[in-house]
FIKOLFI-784659 format. One line per 2 residues: number of its first residue (from 1); for each residue x, y, z of N, C-alpha, C. Coordinates in nm, 2 decimals, padded with zeros to 4 digits. Example, Ala and Ser with C-alpha at 12.3 -4.5 7.8 and 13.67 -1.06 7.14 Angstrom:
BEGIN
1> 01.32:-00.57:00.78:01.23:-00.45:00.78:01.32:-00.33:00.78  01.28:-00.22:00.71:01.37:-00.11:00.71:01.29:00.00:00.79
***
This chain:
BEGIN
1> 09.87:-10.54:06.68:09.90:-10.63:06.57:10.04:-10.68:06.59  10.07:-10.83:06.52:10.20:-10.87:06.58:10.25:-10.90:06.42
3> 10.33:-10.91:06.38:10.39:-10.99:06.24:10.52:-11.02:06.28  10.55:-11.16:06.22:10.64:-11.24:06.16:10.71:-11.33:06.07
5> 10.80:-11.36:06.05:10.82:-11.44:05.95:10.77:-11.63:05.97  10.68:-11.66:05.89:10.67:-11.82:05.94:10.65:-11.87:05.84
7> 10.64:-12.00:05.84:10.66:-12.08:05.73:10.55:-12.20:05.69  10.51:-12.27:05.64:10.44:-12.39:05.68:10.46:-12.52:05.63
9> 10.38:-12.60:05.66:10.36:-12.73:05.64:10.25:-12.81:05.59  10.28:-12.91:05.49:10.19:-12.96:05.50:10.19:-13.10:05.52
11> 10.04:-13.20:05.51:10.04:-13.30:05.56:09.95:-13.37:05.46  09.96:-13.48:05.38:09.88:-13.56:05.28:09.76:-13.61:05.37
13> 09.65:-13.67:05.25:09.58:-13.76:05.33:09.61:-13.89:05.33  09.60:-13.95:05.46:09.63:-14.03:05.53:09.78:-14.07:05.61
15> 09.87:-13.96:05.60:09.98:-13.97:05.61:10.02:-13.90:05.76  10.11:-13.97:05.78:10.16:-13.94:05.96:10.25:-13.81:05.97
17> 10.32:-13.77:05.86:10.44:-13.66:05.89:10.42:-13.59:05.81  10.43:-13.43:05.80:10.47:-13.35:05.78:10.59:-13.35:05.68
19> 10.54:-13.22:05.55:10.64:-13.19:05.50:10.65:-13.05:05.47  10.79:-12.97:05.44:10.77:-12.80:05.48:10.74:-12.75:05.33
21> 10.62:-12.69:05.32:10.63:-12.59:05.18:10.75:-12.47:05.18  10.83:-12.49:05.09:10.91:-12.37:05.08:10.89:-12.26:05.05
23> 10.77:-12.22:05.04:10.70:-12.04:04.99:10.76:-12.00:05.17  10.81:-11.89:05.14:10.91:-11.75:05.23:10.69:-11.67:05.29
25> 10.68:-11.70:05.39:10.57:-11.64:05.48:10.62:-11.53:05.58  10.46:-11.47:05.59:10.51:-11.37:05.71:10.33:-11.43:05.78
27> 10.35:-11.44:05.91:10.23:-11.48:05.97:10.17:-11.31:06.08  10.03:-11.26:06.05:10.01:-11.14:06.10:09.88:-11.20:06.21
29> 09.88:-11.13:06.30:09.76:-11.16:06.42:09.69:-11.02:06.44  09.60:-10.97:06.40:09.55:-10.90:06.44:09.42:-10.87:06.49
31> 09.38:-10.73:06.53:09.25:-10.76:06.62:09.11:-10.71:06.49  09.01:-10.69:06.47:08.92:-10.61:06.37:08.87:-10.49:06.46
33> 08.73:-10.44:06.43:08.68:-10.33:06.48:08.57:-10.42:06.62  08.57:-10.54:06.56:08.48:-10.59:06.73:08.58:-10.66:06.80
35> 08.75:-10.66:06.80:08.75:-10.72:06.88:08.75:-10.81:06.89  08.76:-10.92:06.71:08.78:-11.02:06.65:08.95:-11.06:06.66
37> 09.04:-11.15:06.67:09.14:-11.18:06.62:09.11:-11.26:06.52  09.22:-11.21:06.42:09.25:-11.30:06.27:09.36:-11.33:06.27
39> 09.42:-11.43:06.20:09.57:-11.46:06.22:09.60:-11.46:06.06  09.66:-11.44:05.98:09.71:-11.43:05.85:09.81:-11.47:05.78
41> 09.82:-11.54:05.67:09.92:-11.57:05.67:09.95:-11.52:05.50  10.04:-11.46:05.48:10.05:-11.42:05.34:10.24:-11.46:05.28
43> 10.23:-11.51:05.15:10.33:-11.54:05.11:10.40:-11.40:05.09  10.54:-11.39:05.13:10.61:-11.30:05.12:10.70:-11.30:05.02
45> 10.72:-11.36:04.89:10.79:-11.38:04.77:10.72:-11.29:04.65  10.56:-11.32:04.67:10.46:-11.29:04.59:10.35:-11.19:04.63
47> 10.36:-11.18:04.77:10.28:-11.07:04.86:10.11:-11.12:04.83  10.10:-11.25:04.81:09.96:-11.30:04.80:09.93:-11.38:04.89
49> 09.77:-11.29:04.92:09.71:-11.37:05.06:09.73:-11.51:05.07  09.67:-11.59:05.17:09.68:-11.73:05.16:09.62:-11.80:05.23
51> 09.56:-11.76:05.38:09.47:-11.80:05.44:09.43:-11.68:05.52  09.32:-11.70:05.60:09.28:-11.58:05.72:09.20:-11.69:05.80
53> 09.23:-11.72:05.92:09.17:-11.77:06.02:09.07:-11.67:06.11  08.98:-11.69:06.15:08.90:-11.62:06.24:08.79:-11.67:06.32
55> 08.80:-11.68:06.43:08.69:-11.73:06.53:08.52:-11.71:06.52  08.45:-11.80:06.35:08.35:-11.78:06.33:08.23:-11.92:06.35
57> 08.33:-11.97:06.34:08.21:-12.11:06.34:08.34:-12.25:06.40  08.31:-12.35:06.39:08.34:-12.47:06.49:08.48:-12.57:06.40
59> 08.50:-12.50:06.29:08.59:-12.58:06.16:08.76:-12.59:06.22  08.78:-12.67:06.19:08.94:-12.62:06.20:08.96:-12.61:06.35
61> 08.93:-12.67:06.46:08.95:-12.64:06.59:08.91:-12.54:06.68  08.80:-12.48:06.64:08.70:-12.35:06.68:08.76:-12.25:06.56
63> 08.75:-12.26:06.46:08.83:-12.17:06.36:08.83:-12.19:06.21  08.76:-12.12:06.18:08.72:-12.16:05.99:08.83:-12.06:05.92
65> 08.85:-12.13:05.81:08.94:-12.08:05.72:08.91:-12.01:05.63  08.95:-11.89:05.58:08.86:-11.83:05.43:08.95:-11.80:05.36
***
């Protein structure tokens, strides 16, 4: 398992740039019991989840979001 502090971004629709959300992140990578990686990202202000990526279906660049 790896953890860090990271941060994100977002991006409107139809819009070319990036802008940074200020919620304080910690991003986690870890593996499950098959051997799955998940990547995580949980606000670290409020300690509430926020996304989980995981290699299930074709969304999001081989990578659906839950």
């Amino acid at each position: 398992m790896v953890e860090f502090k990271c941060g994100k971004m977002k991006k409107g629709d139809g819009e070319t740039r990036v802008t940074p959300d200020m919620r304080k992140g910690k991003l986690t990578v870890k593996a499950d019991q098959d051997q799955l990686m998940h990547v995580i990202w949980t606000n670290r202000e409020q300690g509430a989840f926020a996304f989980l990526l995981s290699p299930t279906s074709r969304q999001a660049g081989g990578f659906s979001c839950a």
